[in-house]
Phi, psi and omega in degrees: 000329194278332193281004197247344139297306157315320165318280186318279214303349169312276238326291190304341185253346173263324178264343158298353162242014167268337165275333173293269192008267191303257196352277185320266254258346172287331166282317179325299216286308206289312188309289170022275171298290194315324178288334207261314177126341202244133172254105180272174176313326187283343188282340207263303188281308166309319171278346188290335216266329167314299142322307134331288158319288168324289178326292177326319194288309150355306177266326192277001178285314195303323165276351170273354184271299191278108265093298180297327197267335169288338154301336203279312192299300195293349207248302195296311177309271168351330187283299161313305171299296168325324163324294206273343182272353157320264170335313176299320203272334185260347154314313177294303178283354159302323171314331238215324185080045182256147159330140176262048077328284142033282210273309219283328153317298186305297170313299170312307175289354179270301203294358170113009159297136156246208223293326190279348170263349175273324158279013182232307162312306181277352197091011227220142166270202190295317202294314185281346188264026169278304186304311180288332201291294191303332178313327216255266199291355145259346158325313194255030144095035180240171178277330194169169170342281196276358137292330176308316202263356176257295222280351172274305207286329169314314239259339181279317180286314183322109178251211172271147163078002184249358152214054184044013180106343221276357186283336168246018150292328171292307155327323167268343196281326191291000000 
């Protein structure tokens, strides 16, 4: 990404000094014509294509600034939302009574591990982090992996008024 900043701003730096160019030399091209008395077709065409150019370098800096700044917006939101699914995941597991094994297990298995990168990763063996797993689904009333990651993924979605509350009625209820 840094090198395709760099590239870009060559680029935009190369045509700005390919439009001072052509300025210096179309006002030259325009004294000229004028001492000469005739503004020809080709000084016409040099200058619009000039104009032209300047324009161009113009919009495309102004759309790359607005580019920057929906990144920067699209970056803090994303931040946000990282928060708040934060927030959601350790409700549940407060809600749930885990451990912090427990909890550091629970996490691993929300981001997408399975058991043998989750043991490897804690030190443990396979077995135990089987044990914790089951502990973990049964604290929070779910069957496996993929109802623990639906009663979270409910619980993210929920907005108001789009399932009457039940996903996180169901959490506290446990």
């Amino acid at each position: 990404m840094l090198k395709q900043s760099y590239a870009l701003l060559a680029l935009i730096g190369l045509q700005v000094f390919c439009a001072v160019f052509f300025v210096v030399d179309a006002a030259s091209d325009f004294d000229e014509a004028i001492l000469s008395g005739t503004i020809g077709l080709h000084l016409l065409v040099e200058m619009i294509a000039t104009l032209t150019l300047c324009a161009a370098i113009f919009f495309e800096v102004r759309s790359i600034f607005g580019l920057m700044q929906r990144k920067a917006q699209l970056e803090r939101s994303a931040s946000i939302a990282s928060a708040a699914m934060y927030d959601v995941i350790e409700a549940h597991f407060a809600q749930w009574s885990l451990t912090p094994t427990e909890r550091d297990i629970a996490t691993f298995l929300v981001k997408g591990l399975n058991i043998a990168e989750i043991a490897d990763l804690r030190g443990s063996a396979e077995g135990t982090i089987k044990s914790h797993l089951n502990a973990i689904y049964r604290k929070s009333g779910t069957s496996g992996r993929g109802d623990l990651l639906s009663v979270i993924i409910d619980s993210l979605i929920n907005t108001p008024g789009g399932d009457g509350g039940r996903a996180m009625t169901s959490i506290t209820a446990k």
